[in-house]
Backbone as a chain_set.jsonl record, in Angstrom:
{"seq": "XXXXXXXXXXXXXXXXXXXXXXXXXXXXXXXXXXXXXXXXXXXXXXXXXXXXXXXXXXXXXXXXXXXXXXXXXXXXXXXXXXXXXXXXXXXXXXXXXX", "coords": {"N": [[10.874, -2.927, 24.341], [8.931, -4.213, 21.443], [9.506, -7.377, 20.332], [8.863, -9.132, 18.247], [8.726, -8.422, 15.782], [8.043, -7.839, 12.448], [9.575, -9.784, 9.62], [11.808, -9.44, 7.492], [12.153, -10.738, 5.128], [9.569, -12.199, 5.047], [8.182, -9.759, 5.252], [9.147, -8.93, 2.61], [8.266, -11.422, 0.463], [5.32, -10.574, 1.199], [4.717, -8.17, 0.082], [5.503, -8.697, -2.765], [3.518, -10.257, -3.064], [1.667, -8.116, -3.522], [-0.408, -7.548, -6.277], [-0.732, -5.478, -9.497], [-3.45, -5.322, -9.922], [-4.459, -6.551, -7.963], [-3.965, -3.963, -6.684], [-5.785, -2.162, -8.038], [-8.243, -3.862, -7.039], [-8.452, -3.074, -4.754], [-8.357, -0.318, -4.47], [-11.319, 0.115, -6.222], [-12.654, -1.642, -4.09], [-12.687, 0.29, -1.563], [-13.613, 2.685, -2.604], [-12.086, 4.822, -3.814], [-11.594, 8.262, -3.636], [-11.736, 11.503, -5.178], [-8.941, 13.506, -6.011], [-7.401, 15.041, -3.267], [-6.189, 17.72, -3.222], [-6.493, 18.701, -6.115], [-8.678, 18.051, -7.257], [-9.026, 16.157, -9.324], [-10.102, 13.116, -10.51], [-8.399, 11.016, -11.072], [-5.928, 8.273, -10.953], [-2.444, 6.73, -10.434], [-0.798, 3.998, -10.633], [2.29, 3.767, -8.849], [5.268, 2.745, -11.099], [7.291, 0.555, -10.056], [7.053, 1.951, -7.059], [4.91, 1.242, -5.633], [4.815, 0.328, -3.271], [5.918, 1.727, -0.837], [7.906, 3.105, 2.28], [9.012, 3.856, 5.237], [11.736, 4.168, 8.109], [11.471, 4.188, 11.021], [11.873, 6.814, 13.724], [14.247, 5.545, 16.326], [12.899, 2.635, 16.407], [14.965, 0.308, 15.812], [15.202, -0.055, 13.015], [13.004, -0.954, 11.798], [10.491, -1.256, 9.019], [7.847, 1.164, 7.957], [6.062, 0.184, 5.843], [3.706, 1.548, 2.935], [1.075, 2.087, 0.708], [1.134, 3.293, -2.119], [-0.046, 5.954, -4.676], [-0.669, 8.012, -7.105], [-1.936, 11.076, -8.284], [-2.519, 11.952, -11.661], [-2.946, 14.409, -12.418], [-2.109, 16.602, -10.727], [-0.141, 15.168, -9.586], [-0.191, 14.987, -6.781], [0.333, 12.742, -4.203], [-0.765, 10.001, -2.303], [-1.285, 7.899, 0.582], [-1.485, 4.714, 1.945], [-1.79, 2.748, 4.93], [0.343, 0.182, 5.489], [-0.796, -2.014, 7.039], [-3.86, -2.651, 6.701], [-3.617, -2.978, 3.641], [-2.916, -5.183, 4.066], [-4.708, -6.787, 5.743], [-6.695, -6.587, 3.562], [-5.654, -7.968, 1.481], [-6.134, -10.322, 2.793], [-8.585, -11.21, 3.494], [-10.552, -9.738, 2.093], [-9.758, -9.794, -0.715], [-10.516, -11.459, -3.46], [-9.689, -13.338, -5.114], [-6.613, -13.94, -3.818], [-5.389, -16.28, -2.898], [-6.334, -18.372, -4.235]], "CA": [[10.475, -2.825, 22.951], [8.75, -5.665, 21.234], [10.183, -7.949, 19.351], [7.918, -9.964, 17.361], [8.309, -8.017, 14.491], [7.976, -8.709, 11.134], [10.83, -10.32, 9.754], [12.03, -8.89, 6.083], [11.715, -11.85, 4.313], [8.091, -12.397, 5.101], [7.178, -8.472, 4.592], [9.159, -9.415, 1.053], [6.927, -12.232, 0.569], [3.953, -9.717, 1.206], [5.13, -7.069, -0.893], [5.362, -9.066, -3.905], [1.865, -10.734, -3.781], [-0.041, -7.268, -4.132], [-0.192, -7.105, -7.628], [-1.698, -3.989, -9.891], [-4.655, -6.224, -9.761], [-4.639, -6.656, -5.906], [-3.886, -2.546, -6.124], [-6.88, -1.614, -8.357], [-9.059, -4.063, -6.581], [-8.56, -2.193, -3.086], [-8.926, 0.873, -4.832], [-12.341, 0.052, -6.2], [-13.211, -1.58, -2.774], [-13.061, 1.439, -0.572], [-14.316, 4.044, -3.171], [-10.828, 5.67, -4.199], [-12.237, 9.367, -3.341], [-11.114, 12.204, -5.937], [-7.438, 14.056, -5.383], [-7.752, 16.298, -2.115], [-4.833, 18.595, -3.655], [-6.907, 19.289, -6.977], [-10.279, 17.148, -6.756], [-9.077, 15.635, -10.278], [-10.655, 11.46, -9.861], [-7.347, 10.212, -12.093], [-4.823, 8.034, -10.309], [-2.098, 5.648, -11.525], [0.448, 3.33, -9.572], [4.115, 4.067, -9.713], [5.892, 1.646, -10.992], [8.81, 0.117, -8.587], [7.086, 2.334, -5.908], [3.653, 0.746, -5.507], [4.91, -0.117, -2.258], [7.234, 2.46, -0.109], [8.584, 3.162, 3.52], [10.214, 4.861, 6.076], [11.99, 3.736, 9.272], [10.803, 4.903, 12.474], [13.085, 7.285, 14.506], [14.069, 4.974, 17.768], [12.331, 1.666, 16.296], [15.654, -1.121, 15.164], [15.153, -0.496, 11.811], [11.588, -1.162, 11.734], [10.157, -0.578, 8.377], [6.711, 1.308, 7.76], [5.408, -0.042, 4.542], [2.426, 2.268, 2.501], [0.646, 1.611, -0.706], [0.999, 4.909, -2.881], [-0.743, 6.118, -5.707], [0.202, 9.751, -7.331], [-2.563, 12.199, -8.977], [-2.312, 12.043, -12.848], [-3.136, 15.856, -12.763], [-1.078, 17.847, -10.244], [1.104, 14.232, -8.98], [-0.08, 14.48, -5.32], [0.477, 11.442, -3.558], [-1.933, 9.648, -1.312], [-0.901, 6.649, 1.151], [-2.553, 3.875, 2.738], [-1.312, 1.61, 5.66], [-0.057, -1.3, 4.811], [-1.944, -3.15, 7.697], [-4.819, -2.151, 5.895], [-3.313, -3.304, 2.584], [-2.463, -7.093, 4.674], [-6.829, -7.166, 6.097], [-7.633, -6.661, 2.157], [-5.33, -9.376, 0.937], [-6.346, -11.641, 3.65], [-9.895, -11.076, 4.035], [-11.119, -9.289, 1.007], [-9.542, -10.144, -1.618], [-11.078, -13.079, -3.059], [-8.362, -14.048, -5.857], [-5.607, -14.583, -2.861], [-4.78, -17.931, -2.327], [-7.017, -19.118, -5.066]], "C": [[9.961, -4.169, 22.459], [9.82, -6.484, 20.356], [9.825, -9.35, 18.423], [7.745, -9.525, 16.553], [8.706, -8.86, 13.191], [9.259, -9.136, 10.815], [10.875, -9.539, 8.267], [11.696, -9.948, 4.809], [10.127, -11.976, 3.819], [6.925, -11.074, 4.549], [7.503, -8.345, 2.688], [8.287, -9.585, 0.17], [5.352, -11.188, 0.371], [3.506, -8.853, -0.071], [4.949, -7.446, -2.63], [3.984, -9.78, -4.457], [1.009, -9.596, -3.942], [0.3, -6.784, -5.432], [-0.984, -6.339, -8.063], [-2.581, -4.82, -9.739], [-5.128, -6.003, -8.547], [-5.165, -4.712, -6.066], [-5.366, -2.013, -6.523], [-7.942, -2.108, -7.628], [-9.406, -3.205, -5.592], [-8.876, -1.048, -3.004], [-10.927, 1.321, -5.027], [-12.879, -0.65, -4.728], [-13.7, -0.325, -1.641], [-13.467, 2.595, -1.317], [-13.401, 4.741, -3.167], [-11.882, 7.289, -4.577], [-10.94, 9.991, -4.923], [-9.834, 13.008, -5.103], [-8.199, 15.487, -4.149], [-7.114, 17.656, -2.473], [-5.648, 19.686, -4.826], [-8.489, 18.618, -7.803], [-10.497, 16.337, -8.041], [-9.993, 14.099, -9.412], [-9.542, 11.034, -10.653], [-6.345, 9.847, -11.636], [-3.695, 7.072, -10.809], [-0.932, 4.803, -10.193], [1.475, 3.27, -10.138], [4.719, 2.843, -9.767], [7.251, 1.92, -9.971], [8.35, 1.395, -7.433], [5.684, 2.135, -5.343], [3.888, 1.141, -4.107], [5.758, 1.035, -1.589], [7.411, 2.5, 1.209], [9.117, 3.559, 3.606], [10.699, 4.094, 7.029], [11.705, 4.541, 10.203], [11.647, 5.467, 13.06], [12.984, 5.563, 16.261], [13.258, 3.026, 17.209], [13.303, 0.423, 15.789], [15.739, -0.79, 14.076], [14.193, -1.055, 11.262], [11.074, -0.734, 10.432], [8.894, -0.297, 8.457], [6.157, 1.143, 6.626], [3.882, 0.621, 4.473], [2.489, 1.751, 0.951], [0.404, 3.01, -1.177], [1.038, 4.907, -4.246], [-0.392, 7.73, -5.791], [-1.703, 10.148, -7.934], [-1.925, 12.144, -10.129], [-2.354, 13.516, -12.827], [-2.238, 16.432, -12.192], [-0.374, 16.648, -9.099], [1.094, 14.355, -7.471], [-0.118, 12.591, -5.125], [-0.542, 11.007, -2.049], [-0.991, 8.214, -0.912], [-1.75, 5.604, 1.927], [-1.862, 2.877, 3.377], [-0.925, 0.599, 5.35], [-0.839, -2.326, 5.576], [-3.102, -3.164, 6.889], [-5.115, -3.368, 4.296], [-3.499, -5.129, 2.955], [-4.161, -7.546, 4.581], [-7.19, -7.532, 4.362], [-6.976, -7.972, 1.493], [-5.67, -10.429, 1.483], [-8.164, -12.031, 3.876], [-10.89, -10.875, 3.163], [-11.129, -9.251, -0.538], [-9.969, -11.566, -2.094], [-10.454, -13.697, -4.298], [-7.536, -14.68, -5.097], [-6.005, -15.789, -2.318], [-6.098, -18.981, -3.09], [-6.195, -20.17, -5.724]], "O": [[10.435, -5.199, 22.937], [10.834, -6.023, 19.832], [10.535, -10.3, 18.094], [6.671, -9.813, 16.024], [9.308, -9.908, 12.96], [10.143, -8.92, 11.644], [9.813, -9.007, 7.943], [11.053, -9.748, 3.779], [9.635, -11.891, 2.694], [5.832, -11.053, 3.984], [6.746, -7.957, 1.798], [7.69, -8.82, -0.587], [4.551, -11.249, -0.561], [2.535, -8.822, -0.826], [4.438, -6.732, -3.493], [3.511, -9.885, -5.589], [-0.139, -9.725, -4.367], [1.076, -5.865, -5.695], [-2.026, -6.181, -7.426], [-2.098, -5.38, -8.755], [-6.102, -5.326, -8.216], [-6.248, -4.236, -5.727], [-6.105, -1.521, -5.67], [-8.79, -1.265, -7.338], [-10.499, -2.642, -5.53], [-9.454, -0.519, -2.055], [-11.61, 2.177, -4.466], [-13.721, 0.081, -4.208], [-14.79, -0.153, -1.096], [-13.693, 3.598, -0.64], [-13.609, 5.674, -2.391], [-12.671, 7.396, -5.515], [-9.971, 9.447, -5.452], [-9.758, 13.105, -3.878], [-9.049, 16.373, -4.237], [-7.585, 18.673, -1.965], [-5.627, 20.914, -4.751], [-9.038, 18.959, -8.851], [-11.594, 15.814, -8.24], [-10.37, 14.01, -8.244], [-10.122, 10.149, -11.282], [-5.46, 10.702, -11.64], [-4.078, 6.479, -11.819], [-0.519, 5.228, -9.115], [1.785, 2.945, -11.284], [4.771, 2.014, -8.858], [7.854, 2.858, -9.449], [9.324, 1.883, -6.86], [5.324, 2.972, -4.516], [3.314, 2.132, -3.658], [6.692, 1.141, -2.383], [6.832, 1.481, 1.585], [9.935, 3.946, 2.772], [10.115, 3.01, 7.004], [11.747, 5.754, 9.998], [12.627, 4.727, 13.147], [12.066, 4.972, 16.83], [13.276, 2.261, 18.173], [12.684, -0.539, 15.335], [16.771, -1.338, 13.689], [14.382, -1.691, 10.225], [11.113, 0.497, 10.446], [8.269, -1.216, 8.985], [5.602, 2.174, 6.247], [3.026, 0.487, 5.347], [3.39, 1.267, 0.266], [-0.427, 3.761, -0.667], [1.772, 4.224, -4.96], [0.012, 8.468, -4.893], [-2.548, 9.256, -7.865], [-0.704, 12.257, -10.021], [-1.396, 13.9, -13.498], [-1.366, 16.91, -12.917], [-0.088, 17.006, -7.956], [2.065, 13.97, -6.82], [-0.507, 11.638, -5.8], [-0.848, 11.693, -1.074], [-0.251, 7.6, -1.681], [-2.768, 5.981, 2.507], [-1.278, 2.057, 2.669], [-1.749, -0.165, 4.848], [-1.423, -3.275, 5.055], [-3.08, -4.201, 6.227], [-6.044, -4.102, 3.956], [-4.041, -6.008, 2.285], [-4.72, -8.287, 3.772], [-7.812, -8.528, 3.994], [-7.667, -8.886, 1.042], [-5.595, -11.502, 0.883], [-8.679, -13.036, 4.367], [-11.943, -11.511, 3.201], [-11.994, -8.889, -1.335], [-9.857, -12.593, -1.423], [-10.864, -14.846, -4.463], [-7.408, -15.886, -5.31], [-6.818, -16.1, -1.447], [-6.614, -19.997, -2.623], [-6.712, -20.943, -6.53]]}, "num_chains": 1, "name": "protein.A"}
């Protein structure tokens, strides 16, 4: 198994620099498509769950961090990688580490 994973601290650290700012940017970056569920375009970020995760069956205690956004209309939920989320803060975002 590897073991170069992230450490908690550091995904902390991560967690707390994407701010609604960061979130809407990334949104408008990739063209936030309309709800698949009910094809509303109206989304909002939950508070205290911007960020969420699961643990992996079999993985240590590994967490999977996603960036989730609900449907204002019929409250589906959409997710997005957080690797994903890391490339845009590191790469695309052009506030970070201003």
């Amino acid at each position: 198994m590897d073991d170069s994973l992230q450490n908690t601290d550091e995904l902390e650290q991560e967690i707390k620099s994407f701010t609604d700012d960061a979130a809407l940017a990334f949104l408008k970056k990739i063209q936030n498509r309309p709800c698949e569920a009910c094809g509303v375009d109206d989304w909002f970020l939950i508070p205290d769950l911007k960020v969420a995760g699961w643990e992996e069956p079999l993985s240590r205690g590994v967490l999977n961090p996603v960036f989730v956004i609900s449907c204002k209309n019929c409250g589906n939920l959409r997710s997005f990688a957080w690797a994903r989320i890391l490339w845009f803060m590191k790469s695309e975002y052009p506030q970070h580490g201003e």
